[in-house]
mmCIF file of the N, C-alpha and C atoms, coordinates in Angstrom:
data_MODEL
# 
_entry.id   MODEL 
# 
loop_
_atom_site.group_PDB 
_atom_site.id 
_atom_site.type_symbol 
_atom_site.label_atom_id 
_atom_site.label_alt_id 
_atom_site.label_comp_id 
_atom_site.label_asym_id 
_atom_site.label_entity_id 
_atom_site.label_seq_id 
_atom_site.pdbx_PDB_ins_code 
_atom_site.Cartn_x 
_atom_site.Cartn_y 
_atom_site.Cartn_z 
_atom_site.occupancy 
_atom_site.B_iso_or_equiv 
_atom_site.pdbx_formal_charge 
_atom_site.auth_seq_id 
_atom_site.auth_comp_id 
_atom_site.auth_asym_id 
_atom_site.auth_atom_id 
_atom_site.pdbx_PDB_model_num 
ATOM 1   N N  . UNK A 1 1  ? -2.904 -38.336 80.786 1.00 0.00 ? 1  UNK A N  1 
ATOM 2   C CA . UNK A 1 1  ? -1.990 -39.384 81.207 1.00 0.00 ? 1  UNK A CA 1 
ATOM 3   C C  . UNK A 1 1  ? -2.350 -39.905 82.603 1.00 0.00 ? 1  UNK A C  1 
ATOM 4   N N  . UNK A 1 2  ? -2.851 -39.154 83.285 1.00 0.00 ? 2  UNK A N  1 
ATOM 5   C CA . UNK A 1 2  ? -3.651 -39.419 84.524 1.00 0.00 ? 2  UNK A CA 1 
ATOM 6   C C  . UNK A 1 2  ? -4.186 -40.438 84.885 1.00 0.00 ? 2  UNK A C  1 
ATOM 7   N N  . UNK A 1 3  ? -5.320 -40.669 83.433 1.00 0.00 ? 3  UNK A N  1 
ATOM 8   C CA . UNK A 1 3  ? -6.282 -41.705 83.849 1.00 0.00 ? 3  UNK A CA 1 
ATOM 9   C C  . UNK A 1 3  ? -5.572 -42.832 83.438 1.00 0.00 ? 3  UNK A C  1 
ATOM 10  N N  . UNK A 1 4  ? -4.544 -43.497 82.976 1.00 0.00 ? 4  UNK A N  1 
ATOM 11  C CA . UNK A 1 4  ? -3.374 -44.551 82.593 1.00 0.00 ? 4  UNK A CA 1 
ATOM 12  C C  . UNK A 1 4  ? -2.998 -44.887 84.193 1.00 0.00 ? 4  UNK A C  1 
ATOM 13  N N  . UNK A 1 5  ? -2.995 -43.906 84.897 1.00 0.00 ? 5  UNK A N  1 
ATOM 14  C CA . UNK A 1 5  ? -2.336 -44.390 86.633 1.00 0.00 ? 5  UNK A CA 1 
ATOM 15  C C  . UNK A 1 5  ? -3.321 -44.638 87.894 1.00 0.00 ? 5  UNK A C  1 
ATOM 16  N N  . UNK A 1 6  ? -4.216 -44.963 87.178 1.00 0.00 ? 6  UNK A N  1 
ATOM 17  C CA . UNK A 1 6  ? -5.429 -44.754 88.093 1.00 0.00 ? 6  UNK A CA 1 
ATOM 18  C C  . UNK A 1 6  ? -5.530 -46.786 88.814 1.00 0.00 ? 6  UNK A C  1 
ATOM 19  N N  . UNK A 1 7  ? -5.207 -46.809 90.273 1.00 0.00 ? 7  UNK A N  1 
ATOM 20  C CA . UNK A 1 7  ? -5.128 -48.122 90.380 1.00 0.00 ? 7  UNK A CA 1 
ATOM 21  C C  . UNK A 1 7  ? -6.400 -49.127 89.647 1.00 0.00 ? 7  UNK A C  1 
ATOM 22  N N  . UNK A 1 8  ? -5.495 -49.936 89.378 1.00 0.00 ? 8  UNK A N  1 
ATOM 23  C CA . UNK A 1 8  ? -6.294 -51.271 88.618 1.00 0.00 ? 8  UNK A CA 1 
ATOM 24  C C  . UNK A 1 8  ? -7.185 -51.000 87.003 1.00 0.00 ? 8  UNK A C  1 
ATOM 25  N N  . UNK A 1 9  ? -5.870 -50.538 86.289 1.00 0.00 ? 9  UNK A N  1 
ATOM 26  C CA . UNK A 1 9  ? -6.184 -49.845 85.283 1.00 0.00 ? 9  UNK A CA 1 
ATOM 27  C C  . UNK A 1 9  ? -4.560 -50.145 84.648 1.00 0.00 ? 9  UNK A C  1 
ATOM 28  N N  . UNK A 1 10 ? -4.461 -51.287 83.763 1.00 0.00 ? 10 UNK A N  1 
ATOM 29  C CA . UNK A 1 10 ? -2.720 -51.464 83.145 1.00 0.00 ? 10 UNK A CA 1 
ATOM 30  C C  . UNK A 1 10 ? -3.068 -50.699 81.755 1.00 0.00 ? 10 UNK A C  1 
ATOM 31  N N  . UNK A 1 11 ? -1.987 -50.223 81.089 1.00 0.00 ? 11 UNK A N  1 
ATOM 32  C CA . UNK A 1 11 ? -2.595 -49.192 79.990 1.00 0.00 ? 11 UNK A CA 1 
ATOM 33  C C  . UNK A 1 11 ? -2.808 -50.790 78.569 1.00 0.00 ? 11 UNK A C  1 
ATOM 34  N N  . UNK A 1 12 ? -2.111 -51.680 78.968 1.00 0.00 ? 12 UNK A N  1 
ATOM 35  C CA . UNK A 1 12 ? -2.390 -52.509 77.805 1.00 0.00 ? 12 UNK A CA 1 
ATOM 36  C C  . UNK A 1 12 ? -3.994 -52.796 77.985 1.00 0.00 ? 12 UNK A C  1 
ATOM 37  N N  . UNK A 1 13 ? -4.613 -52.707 78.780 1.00 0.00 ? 13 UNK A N  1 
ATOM 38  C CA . UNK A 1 13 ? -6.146 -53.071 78.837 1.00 0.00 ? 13 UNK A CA 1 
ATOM 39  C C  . UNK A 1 13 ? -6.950 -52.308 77.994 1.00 0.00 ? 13 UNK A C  1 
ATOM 40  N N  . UNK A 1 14 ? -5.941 -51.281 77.477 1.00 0.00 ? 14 UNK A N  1 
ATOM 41  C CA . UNK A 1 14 ? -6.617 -49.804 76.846 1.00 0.00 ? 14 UNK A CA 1 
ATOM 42  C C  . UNK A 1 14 ? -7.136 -50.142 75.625 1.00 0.00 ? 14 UNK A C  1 
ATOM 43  N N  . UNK A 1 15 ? -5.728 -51.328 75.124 1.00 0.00 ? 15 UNK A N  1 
ATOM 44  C CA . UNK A 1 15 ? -5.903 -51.119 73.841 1.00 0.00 ? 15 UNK A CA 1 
ATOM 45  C C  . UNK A 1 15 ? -6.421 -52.412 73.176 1.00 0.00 ? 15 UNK A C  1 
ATOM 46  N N  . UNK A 1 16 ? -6.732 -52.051 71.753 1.00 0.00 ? 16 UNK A N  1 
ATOM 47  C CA . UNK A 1 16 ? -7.466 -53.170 71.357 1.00 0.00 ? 16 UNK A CA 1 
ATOM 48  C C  . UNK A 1 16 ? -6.746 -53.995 70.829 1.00 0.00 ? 16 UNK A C  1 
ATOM 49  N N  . UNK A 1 17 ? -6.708 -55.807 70.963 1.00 0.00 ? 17 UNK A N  1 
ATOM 50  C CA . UNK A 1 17 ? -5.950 -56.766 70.431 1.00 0.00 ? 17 UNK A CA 1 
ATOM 51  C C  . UNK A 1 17 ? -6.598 -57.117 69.488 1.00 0.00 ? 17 UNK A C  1 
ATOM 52  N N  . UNK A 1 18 ? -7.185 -57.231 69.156 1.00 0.00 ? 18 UNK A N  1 
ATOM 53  C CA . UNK A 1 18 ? -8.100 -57.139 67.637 1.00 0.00 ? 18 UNK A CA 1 
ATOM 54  C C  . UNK A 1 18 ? -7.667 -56.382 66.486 1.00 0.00 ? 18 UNK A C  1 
ATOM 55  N N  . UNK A 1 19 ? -7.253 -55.227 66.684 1.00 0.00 ? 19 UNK A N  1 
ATOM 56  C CA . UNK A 1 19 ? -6.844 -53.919 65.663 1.00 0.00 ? 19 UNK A CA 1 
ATOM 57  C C  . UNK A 1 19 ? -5.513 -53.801 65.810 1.00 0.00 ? 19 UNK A C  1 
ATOM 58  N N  . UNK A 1 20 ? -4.481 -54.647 65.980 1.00 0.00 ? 20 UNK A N  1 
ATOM 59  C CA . UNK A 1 20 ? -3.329 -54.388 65.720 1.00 0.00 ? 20 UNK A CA 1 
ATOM 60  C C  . UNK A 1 20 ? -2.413 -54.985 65.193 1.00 0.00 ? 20 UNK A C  1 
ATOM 61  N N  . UNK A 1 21 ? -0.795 -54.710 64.888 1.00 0.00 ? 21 UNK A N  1 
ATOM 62  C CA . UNK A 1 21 ? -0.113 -56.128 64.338 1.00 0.00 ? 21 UNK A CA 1 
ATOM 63  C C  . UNK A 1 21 ? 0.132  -57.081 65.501 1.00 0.00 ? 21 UNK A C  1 
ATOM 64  N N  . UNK A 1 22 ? 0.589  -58.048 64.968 1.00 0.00 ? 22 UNK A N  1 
ATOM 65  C CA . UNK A 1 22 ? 0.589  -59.354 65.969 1.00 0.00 ? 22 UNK A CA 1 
ATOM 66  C C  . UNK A 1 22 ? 2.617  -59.030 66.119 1.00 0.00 ? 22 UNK A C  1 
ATOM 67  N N  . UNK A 1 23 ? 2.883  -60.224 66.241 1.00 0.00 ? 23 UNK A N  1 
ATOM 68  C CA . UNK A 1 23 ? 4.621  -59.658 66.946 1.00 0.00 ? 23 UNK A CA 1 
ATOM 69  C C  . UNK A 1 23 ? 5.610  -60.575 66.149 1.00 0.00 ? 23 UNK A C  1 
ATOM 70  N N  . UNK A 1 24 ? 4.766  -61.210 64.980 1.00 0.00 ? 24 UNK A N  1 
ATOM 71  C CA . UNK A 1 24 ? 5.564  -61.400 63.685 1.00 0.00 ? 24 UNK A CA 1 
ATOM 72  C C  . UNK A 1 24 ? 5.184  -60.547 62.303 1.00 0.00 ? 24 UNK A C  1 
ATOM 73  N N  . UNK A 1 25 ? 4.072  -59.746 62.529 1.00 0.00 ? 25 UNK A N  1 
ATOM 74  C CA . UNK A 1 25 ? 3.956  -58.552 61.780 1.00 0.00 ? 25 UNK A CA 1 
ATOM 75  C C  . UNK A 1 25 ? 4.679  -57.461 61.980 1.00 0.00 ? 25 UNK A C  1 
ATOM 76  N N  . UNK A 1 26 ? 4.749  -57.265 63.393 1.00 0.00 ? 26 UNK A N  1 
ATOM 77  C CA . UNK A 1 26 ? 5.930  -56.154 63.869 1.00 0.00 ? 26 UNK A CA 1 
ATOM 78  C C  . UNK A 1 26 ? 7.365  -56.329 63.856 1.00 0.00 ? 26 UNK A C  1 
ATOM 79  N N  . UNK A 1 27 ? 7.894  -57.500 63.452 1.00 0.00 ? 27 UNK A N  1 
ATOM 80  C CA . UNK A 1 27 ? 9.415  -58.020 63.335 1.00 0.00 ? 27 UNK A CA 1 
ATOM 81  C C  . UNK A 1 27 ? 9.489  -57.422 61.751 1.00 0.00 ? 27 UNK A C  1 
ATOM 82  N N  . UNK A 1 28 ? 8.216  -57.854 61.087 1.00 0.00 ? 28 UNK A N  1 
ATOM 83  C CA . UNK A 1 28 ? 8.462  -57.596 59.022 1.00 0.00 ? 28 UNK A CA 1 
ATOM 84  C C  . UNK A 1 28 ? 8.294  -56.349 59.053 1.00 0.00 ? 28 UNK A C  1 
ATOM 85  N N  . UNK A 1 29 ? 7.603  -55.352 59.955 1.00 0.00 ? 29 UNK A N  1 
ATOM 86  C CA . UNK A 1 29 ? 7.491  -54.209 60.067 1.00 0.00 ? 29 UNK A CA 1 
ATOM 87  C C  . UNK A 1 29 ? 8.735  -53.317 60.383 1.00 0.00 ? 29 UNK A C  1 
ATOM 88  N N  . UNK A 1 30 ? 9.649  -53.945 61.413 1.00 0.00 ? 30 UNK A N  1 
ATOM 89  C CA . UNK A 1 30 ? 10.948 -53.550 61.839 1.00 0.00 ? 30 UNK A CA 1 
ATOM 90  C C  . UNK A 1 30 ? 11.866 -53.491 60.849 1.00 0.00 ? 30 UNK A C  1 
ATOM 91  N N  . UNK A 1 31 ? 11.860 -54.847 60.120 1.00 0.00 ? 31 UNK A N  1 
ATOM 92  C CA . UNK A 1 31 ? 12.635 -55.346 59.107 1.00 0.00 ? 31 UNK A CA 1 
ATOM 93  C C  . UNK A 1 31 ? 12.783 -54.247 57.882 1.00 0.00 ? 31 UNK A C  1 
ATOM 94  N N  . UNK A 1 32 ? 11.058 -54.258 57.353 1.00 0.00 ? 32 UNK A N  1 
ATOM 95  C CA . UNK A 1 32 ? 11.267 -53.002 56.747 1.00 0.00 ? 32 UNK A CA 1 
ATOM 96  C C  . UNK A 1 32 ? 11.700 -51.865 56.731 1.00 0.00 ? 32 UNK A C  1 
ATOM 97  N N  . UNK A 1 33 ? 11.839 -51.261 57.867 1.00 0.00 ? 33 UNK A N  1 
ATOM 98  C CA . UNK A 1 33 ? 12.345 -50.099 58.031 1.00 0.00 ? 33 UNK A CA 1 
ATOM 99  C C  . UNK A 1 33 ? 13.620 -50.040 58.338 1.00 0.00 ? 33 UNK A C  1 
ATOM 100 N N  . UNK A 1 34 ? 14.140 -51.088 58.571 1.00 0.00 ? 34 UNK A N  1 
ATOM 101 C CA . UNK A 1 34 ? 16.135 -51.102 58.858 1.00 0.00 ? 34 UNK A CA 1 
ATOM 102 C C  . UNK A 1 34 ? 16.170 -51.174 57.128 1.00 0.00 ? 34 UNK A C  1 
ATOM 103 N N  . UNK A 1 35 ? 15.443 -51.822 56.199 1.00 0.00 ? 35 UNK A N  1 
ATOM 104 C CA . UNK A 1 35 ? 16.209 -52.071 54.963 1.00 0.00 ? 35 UNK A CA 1 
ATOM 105 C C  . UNK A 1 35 ? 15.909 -50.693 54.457 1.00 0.00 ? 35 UNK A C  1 
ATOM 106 N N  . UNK A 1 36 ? 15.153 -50.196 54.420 1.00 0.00 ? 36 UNK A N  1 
ATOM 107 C CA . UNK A 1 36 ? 14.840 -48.679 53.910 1.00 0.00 ? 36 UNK A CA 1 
ATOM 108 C C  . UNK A 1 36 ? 15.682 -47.681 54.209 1.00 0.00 ? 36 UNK A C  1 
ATOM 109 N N  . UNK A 1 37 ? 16.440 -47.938 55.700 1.00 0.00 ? 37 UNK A N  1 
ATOM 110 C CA . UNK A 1 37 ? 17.154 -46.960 56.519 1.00 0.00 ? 37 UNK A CA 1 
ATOM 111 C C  . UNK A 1 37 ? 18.824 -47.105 56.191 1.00 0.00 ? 37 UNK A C  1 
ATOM 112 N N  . UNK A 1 38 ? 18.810 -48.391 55.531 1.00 0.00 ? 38 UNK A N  1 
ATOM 113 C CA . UNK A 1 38 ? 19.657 -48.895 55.621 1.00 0.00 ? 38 UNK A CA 1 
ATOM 114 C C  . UNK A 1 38 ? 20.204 -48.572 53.835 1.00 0.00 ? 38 UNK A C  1 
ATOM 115 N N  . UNK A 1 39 ? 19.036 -48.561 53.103 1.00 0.00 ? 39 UNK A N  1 
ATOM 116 C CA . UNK A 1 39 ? 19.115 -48.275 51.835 1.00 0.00 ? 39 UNK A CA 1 
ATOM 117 C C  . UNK A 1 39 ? 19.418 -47.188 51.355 1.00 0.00 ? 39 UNK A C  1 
ATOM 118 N N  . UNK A 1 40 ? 18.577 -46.257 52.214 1.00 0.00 ? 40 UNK A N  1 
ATOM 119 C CA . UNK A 1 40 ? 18.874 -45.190 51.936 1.00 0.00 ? 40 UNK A CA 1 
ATOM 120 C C  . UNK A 1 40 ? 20.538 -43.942 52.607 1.00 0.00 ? 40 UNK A C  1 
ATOM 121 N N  . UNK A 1 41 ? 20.914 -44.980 53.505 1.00 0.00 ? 41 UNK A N  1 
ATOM 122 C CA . UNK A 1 41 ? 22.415 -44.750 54.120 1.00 0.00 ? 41 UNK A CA 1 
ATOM 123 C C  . UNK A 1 41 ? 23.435 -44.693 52.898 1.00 0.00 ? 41 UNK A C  1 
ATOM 124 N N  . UNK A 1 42 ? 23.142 -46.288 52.077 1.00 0.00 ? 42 UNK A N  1 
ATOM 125 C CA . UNK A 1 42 ? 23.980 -46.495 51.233 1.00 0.00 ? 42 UNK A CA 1 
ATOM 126 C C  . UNK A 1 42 ? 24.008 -45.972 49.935 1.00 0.00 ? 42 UNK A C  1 
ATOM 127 N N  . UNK A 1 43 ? 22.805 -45.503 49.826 1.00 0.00 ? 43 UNK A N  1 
ATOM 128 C CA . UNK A 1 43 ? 22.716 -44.890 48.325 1.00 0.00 ? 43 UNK A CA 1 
ATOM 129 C C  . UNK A 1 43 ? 23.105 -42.986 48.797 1.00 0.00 ? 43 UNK A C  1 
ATOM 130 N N  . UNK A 1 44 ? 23.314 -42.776 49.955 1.00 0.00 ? 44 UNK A N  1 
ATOM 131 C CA . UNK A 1 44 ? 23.384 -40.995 50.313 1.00 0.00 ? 44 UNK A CA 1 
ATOM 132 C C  . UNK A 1 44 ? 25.163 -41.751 50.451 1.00 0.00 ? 44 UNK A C  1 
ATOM 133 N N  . UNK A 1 45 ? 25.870 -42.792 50.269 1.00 0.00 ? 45 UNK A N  1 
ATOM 134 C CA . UNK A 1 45 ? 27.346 -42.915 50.699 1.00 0.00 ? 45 UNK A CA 1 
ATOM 135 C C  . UNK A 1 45 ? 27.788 -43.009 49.144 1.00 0.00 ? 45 UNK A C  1 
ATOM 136 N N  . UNK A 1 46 ? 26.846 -42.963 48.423 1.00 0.00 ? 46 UNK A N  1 
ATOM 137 C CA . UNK A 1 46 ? 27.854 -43.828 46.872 1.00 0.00 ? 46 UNK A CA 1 
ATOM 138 C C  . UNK A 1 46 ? 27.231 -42.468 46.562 1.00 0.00 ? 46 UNK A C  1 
ATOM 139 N N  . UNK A 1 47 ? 26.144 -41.519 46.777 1.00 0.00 ? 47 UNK A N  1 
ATOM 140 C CA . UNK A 1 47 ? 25.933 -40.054 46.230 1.00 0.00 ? 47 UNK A CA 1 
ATOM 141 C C  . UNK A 1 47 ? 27.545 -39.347 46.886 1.00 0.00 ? 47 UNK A C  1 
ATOM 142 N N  . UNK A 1 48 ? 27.633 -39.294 47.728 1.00 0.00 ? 48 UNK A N  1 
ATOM 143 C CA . UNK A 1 48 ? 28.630 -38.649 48.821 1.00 0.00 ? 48 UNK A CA 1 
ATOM 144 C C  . UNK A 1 48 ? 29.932 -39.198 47.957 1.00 0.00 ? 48 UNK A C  1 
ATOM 145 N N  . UNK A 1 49 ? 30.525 -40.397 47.915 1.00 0.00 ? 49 UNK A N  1 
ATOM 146 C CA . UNK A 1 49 ? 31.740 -40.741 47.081 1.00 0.00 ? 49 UNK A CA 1 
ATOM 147 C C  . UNK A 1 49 ? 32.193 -40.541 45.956 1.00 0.00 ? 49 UNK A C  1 
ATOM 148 N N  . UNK A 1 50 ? 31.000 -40.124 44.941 1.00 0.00 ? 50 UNK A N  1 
ATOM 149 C CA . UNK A 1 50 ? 31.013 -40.128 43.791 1.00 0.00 ? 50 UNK A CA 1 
ATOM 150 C C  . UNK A 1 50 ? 31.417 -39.360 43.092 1.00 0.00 ? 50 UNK A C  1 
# 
């Protein structure tokens, strides 16, 4: 973690913008996982009521 604090060194420089999602891939990425989280809330509430 060291070498991340080393002056004139930001850790985003680290990484590659080429190899990653962009920040409307990461919103459908988010998205997905609230509906999954969200799915699976409701289907453990109608197991739980039933």
């Amino acid at each position: 973690m060291n070498r991340l604090r080393r002056p004139g060194v930001c850790p985003h420089d680290l990484e590659d913008p080429a190899g990653g999602v962009g920040p409307w891939e990461g919103r459908a990425v988010l998205a997905l996982w609230t509906a999954a989280a969200l799915l699976a809330g409701w289907r453990a509430g109608r197991r739980r009521d039933a």
